[in-house]
Structure formats: structure tokens, C-alpha cells
N, C-alpha and C positions, 0 to 999 in steps of 0.2 A: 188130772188135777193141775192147775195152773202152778209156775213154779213162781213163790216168793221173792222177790227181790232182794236183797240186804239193804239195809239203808245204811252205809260207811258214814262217817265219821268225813268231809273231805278237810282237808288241811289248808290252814288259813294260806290262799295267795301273797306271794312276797309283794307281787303289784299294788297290793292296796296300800300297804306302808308309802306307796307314791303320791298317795293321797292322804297321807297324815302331816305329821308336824315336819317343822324344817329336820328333826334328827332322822326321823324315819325315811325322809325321803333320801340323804346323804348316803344311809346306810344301804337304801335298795335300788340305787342308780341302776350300780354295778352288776348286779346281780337280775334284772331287765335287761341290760344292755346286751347281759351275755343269753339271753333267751332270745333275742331278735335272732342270730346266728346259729338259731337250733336249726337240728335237721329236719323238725317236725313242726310242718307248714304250719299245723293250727297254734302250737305253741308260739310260733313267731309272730302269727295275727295277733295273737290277743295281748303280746308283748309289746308289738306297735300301739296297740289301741290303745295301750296306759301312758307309755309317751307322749301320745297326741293329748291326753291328759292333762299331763303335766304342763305342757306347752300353750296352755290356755289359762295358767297362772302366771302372772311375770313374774312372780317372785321364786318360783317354783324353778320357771323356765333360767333364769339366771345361775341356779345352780348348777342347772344342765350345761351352762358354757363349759363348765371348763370339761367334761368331759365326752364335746360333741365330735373330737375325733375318732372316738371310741365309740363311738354312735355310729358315724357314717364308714367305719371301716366295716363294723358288722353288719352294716344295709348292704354295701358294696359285697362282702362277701355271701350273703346270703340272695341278690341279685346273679353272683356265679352261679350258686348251685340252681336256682331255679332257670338259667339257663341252659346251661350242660349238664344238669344233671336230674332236675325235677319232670322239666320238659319231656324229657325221654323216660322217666319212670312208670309202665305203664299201670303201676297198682295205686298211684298218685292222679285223680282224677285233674285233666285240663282244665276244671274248671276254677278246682283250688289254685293251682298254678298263676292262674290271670287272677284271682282274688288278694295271690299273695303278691303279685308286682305290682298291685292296685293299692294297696295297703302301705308297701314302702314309697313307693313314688308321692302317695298321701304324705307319711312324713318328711322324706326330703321335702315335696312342697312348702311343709310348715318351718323345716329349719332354715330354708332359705329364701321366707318372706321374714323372718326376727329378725331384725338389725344385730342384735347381741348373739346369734347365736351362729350368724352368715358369717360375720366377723372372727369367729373364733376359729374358723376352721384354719386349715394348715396346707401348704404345696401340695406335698406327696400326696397326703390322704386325698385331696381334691381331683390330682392325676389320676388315682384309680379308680374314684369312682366315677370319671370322666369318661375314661375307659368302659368301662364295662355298661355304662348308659349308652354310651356311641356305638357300641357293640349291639345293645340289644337293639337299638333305633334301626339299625341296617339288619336286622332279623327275619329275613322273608316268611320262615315259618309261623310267625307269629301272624300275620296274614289271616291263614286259613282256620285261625282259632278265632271262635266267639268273643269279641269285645276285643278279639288282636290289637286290629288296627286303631281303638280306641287307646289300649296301650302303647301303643307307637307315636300317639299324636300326644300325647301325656308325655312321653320324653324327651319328645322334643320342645314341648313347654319348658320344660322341668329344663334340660340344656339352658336355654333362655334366660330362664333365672336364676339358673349360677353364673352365667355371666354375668348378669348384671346387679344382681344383690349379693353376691361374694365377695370376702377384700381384695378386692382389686389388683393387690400388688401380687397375692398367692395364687393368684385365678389367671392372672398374664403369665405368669410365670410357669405355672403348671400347663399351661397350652404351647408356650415355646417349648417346653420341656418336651411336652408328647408331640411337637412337628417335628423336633430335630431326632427321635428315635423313631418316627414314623418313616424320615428320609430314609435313618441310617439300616431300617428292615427292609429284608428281601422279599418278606411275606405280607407285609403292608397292604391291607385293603387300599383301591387309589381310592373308595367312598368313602372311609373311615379317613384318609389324607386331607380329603375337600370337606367335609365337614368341623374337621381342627382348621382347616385355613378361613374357614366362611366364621368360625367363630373368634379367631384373632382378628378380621377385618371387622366384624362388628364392636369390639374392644376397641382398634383405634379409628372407627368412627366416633365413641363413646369420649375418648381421651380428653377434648376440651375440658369436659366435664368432670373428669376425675383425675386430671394431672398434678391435680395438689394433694390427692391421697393415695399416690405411686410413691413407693420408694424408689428412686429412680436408680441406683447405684445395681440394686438387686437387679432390675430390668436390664439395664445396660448389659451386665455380667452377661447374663441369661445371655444376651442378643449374642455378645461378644465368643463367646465359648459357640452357640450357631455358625457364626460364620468363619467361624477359624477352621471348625470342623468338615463344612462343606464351602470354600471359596470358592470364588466365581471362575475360575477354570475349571473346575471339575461341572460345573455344570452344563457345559458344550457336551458332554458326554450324556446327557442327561434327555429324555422327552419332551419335559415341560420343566422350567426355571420356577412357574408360577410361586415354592416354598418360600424361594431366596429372593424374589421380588416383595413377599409379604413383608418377609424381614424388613427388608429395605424401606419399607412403605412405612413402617413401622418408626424405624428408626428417622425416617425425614418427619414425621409428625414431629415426635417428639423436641427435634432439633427445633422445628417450626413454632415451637410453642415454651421451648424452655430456652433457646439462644444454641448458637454455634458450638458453644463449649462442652454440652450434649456428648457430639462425636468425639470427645478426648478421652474417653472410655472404651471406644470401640478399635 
């Protein structure tokens, strides 16, 4: 005899409240946000899928500025586990695995084509999930999986458009940041090196353009604290200068474009 089913009772999702009134949505940001960062792949799908939601209202979506650090800390960390940890989980099929980095890379795409919501983001938070995107981009394993390499050409889109619809000031800054710890590691991929230099050189190509929404004092710093730390003697000891020449490249733009007095920061 067939066995019955139960038919439970299931319990209302907190995600729909994302789709209620402005109080409902305030009150169940937070509480989505922390589901993107579950350990369980499907739970984190269907937690992006509401945010992508949300992000299709503006009015909705403006809420979500102020707490989109908190958004991309938990895509960033839950990009970790699906790479050192999901990946290699053989009771987690590979196929959910590319669905779930298909799924966050989906929202990062949407948070950083918003003007309001690219904007809001912050240095550090941008540093890591800078990381761990550059990380997966140089993932040869990801190769040999079904739609890999469709995921690898996705993140390097996705690279693309944090450089260029990021604020700018936290997006330079976060890139010096990660060249001058990239110098200062011993364990330093030199691919994961040239990839942070290829995406500062595209920044000051970019510059004419966005040098009136640089803060420049912050940039300077940044440069300045770079080249104190690795001067140009230490780099005779070095293979390649090409970091300390970005720098440089960097900083002549700038001079080039805002006057001489530029360099009195540096």
C-alpha cells in the first residue's frame, strides 16, 4: 500500500515580506541577507533570487543601499565556501555548485550596474570580494566543470564592472591596497599580481574621466604609504619593477591632469 504523505503546514517565508510594504521589507533585509551566507546551497539560491527582486524596484532597491556592505560581504563569503569548500564536497553535486556562483555573480552584476547601490559600497568590503573573484577567475579546476568556463568569463565581466561602475575613489584605493600586499606576499600568485596591475592600468586610462570624482587626498595617501614601503632601491633586488612603475604611471597622470602640486603629498 502506497504510503501517504503528510501535507505540513510550510511556514510563511521571511523573503516575501521583501516584497511587502517599505516596513516589511526594512525588517527582513537582514535577515535574507544572512541566508545568502548559509551553508546550504539551495537556501542561498532562493535568498539571492529575492534580492534580485528587490533590485527591480527602486524604491525598494534604495533601501538596500545602506546595507549593501553587508550584502557583498556575505556573496564574498559564501563565493569562499563554494570555492574551498563546496567544490570539493562530494555529496554537493557540481552542478549546484556552478548554479550557485551563477546566482551570486547574477547579483553582484545587478548591484554594480545601480548607480546607488555601486556607490554605496566601501574599500575593504570591495578588497575582498576583489579577492576572492580574482581568485576564482585563475581557478583552472573550474575548467573541467560543465559551464566552468562560462563561469570564468562571467567574472571577468563582473571584474570589469566594478571597475568601472564602483566609486571610484574606494575601487582605486582598494586595488592599491591589494598591489602593495600582493608585493609585500611571498606567496603571491604572479597571475593574481598582473591582473590587480591590468586593472589599475585600466582605472588610469579611465582617469580623464573620473578625476573630478576621486578624492584625491585618499589616493595620494594610498600611493604614498606604496612607495615608502617598497622604494625604488629595493627594487634592483626585484625581477620585475613593473608594480612600482604602475604606481608611478599613476601618479604622473594625476599630476598631468590636476597640476604639479599633486606630488606634495607624495
Amino acid at each position: 500500500m502506497p504510503v501517504k504523505r503528510s501535507s505540513r503546514h510550510t511556514p510563511s517565508s521571511p523573503y516575501r515580506n521583501l516584497l511587502g510594504s517599505q516596513a516589511d521589507v526594512k525588517s527582513a533585509i537582514d535577515l535574507v541577507i544572512s541566508q545568502v551566507a548559509s551553508s546550504d546551497v539551495t537556501i542561498c539560491i532562493q535568498a539571492l533570487a529575492q534580492i534580485e527582486e528587490v533590485m527591480k524596484d527602486q524604491q525598494k532597491c534604495d533601501m538596500l543601499a545602506s546595507h549593501v556592505d553587508q550584502l557583498l560581504v556575505a556573496c564574498s563569503l559564501q563565493l569562499r565556501m563554494a570555492y574551498s569548500k563546496h567544490i570539493a564536497d562530494d555529496d554537493i553535486p557540481k552542478n549546484d555548485v556552478i548554479r550557485l556562483y551563477k546566482a551570486i555573480f547574477a547579483t553582484l552584476f545587478s548591484i554594480f550596474s545601480n548607480d546607488t547601490l555601486s556607490q554605496a559600497t566601501s574599500k575593504d568590503i570591495l578588497k575582498d570580494l576583489i579577492t576572492i573573484t580574482v581568485t576564482i577567475l585563475l581557478d583552472q579546476s573550474l575548467v573541467d566543470l560543465d559551464d566552468g568556463p562560462q563561469v570564468i568569463r562571467t567574472v571577468n565581466k563582473l571584474t570589469i564592472k566594478i571597475v568601472e561602475n564602483s566609486n571610484h575613489t574606494q575601487t582605486m584605493s582598494a586595488f592599491i591596497k591589494l598591489l602593495h600586499e600582493s608585493v609585500a606576499s611571498e606567496t603571491c600568485s604572479p597571475n593574481f599580481l598582473q591582473i590587480i596591475m591590468k586593472c589599475l592600468w585600466r582605472m588610469v586610462r579611465m582617469l580623464p574621466d573620473i578625476i573630478n570624482d576621486l578624492n584625491l587626498d585618499r589616493i595620494l595617501l594610498d600611493l604614498h604609504v606604496f612607495m615608502k614601503a617598497f622604494p625604488s632601491s629595493m627594487w634592483k633586488l626585484r625581477s620585475t619593477d613593473t608594480p612600482l612603475r604602475t604606481v608611478k604611471t599613476l601618479l604622473h597622470t594625476l599630476t598631468k591632469l590636476k597640476g604639479p602640486k599633486v606630488r606634495g603629498g607624495i
